[in-house]
N, C-alpha and C positions, 0 to 999 in steps of 0.2 A: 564731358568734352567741353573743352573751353570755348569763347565766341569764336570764330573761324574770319579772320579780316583777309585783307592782301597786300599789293606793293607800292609805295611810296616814290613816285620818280620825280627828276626834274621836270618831266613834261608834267607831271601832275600839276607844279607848280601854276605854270605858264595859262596850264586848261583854268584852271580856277578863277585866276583876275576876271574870266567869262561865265564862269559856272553860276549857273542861278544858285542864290543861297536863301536860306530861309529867312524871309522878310522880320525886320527887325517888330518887336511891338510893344505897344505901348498901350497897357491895359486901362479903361474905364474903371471911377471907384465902382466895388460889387455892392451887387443888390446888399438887400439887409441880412447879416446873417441870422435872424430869425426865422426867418422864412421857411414855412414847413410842405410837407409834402403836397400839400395843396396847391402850391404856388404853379405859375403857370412857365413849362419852357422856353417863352418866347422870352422872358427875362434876359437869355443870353444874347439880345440884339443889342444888349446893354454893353457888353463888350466889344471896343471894339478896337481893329487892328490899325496899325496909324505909322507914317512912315516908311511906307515899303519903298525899297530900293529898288532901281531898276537891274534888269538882271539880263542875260543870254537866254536863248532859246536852245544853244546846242548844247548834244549830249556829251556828257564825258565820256572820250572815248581813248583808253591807253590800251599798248601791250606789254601787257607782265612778262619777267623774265620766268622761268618755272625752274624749279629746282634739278638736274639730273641724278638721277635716279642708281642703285648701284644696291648689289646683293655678295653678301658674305659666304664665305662656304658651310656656317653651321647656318644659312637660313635667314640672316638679320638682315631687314632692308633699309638701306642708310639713304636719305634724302641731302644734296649740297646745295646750298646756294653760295654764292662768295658776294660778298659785300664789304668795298674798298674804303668805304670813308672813314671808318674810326677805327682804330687797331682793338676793337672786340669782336669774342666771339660766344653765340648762344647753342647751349645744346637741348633738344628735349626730345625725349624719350619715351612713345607712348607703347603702355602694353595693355593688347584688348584680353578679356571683354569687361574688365571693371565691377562695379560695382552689382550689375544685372545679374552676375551669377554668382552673388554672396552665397556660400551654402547655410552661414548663419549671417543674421542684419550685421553689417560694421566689417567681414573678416579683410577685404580690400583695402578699405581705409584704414581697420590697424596696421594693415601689412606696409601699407605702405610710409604711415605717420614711424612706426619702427625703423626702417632701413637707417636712416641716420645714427641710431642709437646705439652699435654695436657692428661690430664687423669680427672676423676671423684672425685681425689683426690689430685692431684697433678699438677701442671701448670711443664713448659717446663723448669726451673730452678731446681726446686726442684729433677724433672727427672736424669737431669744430672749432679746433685751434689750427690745423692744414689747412680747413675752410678761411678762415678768417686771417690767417700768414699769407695768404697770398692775394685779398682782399675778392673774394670770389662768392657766392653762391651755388646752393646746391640743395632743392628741396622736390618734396612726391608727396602724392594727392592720391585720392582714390576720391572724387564725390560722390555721394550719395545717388544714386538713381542712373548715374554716367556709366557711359561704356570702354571705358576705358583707366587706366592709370596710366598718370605722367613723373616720372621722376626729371628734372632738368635743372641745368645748370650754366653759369654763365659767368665770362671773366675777362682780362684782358689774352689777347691773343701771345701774351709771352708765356702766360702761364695754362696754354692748352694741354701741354703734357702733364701737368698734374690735375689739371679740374679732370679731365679724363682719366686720370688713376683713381682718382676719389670717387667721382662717378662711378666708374664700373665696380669699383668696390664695396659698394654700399648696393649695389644693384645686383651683383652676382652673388657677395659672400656673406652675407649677414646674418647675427650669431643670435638676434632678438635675446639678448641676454637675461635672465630672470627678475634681477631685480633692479633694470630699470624698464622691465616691462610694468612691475608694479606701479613702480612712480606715475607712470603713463596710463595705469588705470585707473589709479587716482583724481588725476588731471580730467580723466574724461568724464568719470561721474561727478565731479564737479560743473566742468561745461554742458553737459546731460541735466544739471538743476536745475543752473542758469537757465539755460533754453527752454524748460519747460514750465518759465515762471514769465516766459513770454507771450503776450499776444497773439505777435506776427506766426512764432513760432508752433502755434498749437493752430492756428488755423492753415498755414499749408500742410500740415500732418494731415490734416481729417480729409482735405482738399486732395491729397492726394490719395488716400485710403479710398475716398468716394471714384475718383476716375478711375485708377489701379485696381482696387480689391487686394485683396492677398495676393499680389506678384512684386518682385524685387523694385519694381519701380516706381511701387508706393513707398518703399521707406525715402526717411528722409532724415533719419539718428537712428543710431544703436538706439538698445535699449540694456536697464541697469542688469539686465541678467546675462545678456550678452557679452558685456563689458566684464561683470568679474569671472565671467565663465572663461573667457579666451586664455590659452597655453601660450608656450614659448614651440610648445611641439605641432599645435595646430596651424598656427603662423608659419613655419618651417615648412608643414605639409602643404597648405596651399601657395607659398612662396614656389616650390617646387615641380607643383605643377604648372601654376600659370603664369610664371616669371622664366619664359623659353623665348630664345630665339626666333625660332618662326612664329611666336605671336606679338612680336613687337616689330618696329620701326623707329628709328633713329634718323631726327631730323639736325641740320645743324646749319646755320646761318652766321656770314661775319666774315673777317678778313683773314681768310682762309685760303689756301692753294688745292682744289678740290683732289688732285692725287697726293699728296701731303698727309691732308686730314684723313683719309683714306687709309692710309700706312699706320698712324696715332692709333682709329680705331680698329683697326685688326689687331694691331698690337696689342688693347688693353676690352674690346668684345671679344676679339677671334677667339677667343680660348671659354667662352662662354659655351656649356654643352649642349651641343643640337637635341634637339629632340620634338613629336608630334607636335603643331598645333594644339589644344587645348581644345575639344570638340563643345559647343554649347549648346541646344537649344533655346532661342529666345521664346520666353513665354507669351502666351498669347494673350494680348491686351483684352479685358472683358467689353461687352459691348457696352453702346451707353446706357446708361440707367436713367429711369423716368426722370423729371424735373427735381430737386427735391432741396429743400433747405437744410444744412444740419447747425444745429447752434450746440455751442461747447460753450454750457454753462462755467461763466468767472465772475462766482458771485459779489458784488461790492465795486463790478467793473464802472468807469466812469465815461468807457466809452467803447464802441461796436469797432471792428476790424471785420469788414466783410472782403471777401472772395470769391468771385464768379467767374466759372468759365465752362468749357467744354474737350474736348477730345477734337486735335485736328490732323497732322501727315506727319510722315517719317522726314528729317532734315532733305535725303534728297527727289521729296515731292517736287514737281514743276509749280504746283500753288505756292509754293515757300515766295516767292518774289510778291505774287497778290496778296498774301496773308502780311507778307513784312508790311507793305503799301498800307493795310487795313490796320494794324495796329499803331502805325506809327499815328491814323487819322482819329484813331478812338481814344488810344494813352498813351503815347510815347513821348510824351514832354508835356512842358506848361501853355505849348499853345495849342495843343489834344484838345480835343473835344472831352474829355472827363475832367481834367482839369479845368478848363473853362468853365463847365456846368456847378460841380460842386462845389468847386472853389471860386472862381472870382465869381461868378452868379449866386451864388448862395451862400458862400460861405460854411460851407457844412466842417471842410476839411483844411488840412495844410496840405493837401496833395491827392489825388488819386491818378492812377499811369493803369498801364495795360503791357503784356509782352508776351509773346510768341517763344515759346521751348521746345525744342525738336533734337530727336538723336536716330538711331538706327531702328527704334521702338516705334510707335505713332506718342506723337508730345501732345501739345495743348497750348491754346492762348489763356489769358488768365487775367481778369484785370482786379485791383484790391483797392483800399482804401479805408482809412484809418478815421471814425467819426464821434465827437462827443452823443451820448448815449442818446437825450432826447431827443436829435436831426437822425434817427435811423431810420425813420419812417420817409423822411424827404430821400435821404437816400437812396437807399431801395427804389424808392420811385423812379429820378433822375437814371440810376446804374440802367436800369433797362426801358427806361424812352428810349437811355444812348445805343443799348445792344437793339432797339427792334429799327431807331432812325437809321440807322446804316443798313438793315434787309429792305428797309418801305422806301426811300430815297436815296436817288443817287447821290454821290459826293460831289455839291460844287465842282467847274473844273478848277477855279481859284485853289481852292481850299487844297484839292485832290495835288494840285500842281506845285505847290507848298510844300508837301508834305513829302513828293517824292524828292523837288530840292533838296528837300532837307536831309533825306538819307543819303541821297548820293553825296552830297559836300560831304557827307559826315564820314561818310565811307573812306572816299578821298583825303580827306585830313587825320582818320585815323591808323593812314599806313605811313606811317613816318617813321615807324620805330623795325629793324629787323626782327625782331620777336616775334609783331605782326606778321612778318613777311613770310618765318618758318611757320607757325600755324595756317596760315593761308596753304602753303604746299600740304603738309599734315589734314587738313579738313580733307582736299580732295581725294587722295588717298582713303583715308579712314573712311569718310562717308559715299567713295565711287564716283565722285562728281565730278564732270567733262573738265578735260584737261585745261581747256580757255573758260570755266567757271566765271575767274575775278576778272579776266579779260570782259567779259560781256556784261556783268553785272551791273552797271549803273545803264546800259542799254537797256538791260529788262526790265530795271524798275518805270524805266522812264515809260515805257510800255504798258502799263497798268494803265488801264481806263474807266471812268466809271461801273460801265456795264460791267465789268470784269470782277470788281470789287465788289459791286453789289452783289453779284451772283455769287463769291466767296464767303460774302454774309451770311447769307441766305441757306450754303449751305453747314458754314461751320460755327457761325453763331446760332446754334441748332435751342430755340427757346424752348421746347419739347422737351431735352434732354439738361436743361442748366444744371448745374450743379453750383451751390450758392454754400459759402462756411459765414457762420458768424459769430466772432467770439464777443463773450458780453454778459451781462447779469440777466440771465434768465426770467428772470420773474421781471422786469422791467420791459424787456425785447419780443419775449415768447408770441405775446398778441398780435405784435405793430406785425411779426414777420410773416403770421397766417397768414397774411393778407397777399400774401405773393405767393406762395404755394404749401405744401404739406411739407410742415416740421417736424422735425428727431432732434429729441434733444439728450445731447451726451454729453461725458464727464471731459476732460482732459486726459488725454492715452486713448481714447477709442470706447468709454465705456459708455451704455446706455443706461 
């Protein structure tokens, strides 16, 4: 599921010239970056924040328009919004449950990387020379670990009657043809190398292997057996059952006449066959597991990628608002408090952030960082001063009050685009959440208070249960990382 934003008004405009924003800053040179684990936290007094702008006390407060809402007779629920200012229009197309119910890793995401590639009319040429005649867009997703797939498309509003033929054609009739399925497997075990000649890449593997275990919401890639094993028949088979009507939703935003568009989509959905829902069971997240480090030995590595996090709500948790407030105060940019630590105080890194992931499953925060080999040991140290300082102390109100500015401007400046606008209707839908969700949203955050946060730490930065990946030359790391809890050390792919 994509990030879920909201709407963009004039009044937005207007509320802003008042809206407290995140004070501008102007950092201290950092400490030395030699500086090793030993060194002492107060360093970061060294940093310090300069120039702050005067700001408003009030909250943003808007009301969103929300989409109306409209059901097809085989079952398809179609979302409108109409927005007048540019003559485009966007469509997206979400069909649950995605990725969670892969019956092998990848079949979602080939199913849906395919649709373009063949039709019952059309081969993969012809596709994207109608795509491209009429200067439009038209692409589907299945990610990895998400609950859903989206296929969507978008163009000028003259040419809605054909992005809509294309559309539904590549959604309804798709022939996954044999041999440009090849070409496409190809493709992937080659991106399948790549990725696994990566860092980054092999430590959320393991990261997510340790919270998940064996359930669909550990993968995060195929893998090479999967990839050459996939049909053109299996694709077809699960195409068939979980590409129905009553498991999707059709959103669509832009300058549009909402009985109009209406008319377009029956014309080129209606004829899509009804049939069951698609029944799932979501599996059942395992509990957490003890504290535990795993290191994925990369021997010759020149430098540590660690990952630490925990297990925290399903998207529409009511802590979603104190958890966003808490990550934005730990990692969510360069004036974070991880940032600050290891980077301008120490210089360990070019960067360490933190972020909060949630879908219909229970997600996880997660914060990472990228470190030349010898500063592992400072690391480590800093990563959880920073996870136990935010259970042991409250947050500043400065600091606290910074940071919620700074979500809400961010909020507010990033609905300017209609795209946002339809996924904002789309989120609440999909994930159930109160009809004035984006309406009240920069109220709630504003609403986080110390106490509230702390007690969020406390409970979901659970140090009990860490889960810590570190990719890195083994034989250089192995010692420095005993020192923070009981190490496993494994291959790349999961081995021990």
């Amino acid at each position: 599921m994509k990030v879920r934003s909201g709407y963009f008004a004039t009044a937005v405009i207007g509320a802003l010239a008042g809206l407290s924003l995140t004070a501008a800053l102007a950092l201290s040179p950092s400490a030395s970056a030699q500086e090793q684990a030993g060194g002492k936290s107060t360093e970061l007094s060294k940093v310090e924040r300069l120039n702050r702008a005067p700001v408003s006390k009030e909250v943003l407060r808007v009301k969103l328009p929300h989409a109306s809402e409209h059901k097809l007779p085989n079952g398809l629920t179609v979302l409108v919004l109409e927005r007048h200012e540019l003559p485009t229009v966007a469509f997206e197309l979400e069909l649950r449950p995605g990725a969670i119910a892969d019956p092998t890793p990848g079949m979602a995401s080939f199913t849906a990387d395919m649709l373009t590639e063949g039709t019952s009319s059309k081969n993969s040429a012809q596709i994207a020379a109608a795509i491209e005649e009429i200067g439009a867009t038209i692409e589907a997703e299945a990610e990895y670990g998400g609950s859903d797939t989206t296929v969507s498309a978008s163009g000028l509003t003259d040419h809605m009657d054909e992005i809509l033929s294309l559309m539904s054609d590549v959604t309804l009739n798709p022939s996954f043809p044999a041999e440009e399925l090849e070409k496409y497997k190809k493709r992937q075990l080659g991106e399948l190398e790549d990725e696994r000649s990566r860092p980054d890449f092999l430590a959320s593997e393991a990261f997510h292997r340790d919270l998940y275990g064996n359930t669909n919401y550990a993968v995060t890639a195929a893998t090479p057996e999967a990839v050459n094993a996939v049909t053109s028949q299996a694709l077809t088979d699960y195409h068939s059952k979980y590409y129905v009507p009553a498991n999707a939703t059709l959103g669509i935003v832009g300058d549009v006449n909402t009985a109009d568009i209406l008319k377009l989509v029956e014309k080129y959905f209606g004829q899509w066959k009804t049939g069951p829902a698609a029944s799932m069971q979501l599996a059942q997240v395992p509990p957490p597991a003890a504290k535990r480090i795993t290191l994925v030995d990369r021997p010759g590595s020149v430098q540590t990628n660690i990952l630490a996090g925990n297990l925290t709500i399903k998207r529409n948790d009511p802590d979603y608002f104190v958890l966003t407030v808490m990550q934005r105060v730990l990692g969510g940019g360069p004036s974070a408090r991880l940032f600050l630590n290891l980077r301008e105080a120490h210089g360990y890194t070019y960067g360490a952030y933190s972020r909060l992931r949630t879908d219909v499953y229970r997600g996880m925060w997660e914060a990472n960082t990228e470190v030349r080999t010898p500063v592992t040991d400072g690391s480590m140290h800093e990563l959880l001063f920073e996870f136990g300082r935010l259970r042991t102390e409250p947050v500043p109100d400065a600091e606290l009050e910074e940071s919620k500015r700074s979500l809400v401007a961010r909020f507010a400046l990033s609905l300017e685009s209609s795209e946002t606008l339809l996924e904002n209707a789309l989120a609440v839908k999909h994930y159930g959440l109160a009809e004035d969700y984006w309406d009240t949203y920069p109220e709630k955050i504003a609403a986080v208070n110390a106490a509230g946060l702390q007690t969020a730490a406390q409970k979901y930065i659970d140090l009990d249960h860490l889960q810590i990946v570190a990719v890195g030359d083994a034989k250089q790391i192995k010692d420095v990382l005993s020192k923070y809890g009981p190490v496993e050390v494994g291959m790349p792919g999961g081995g021990k």
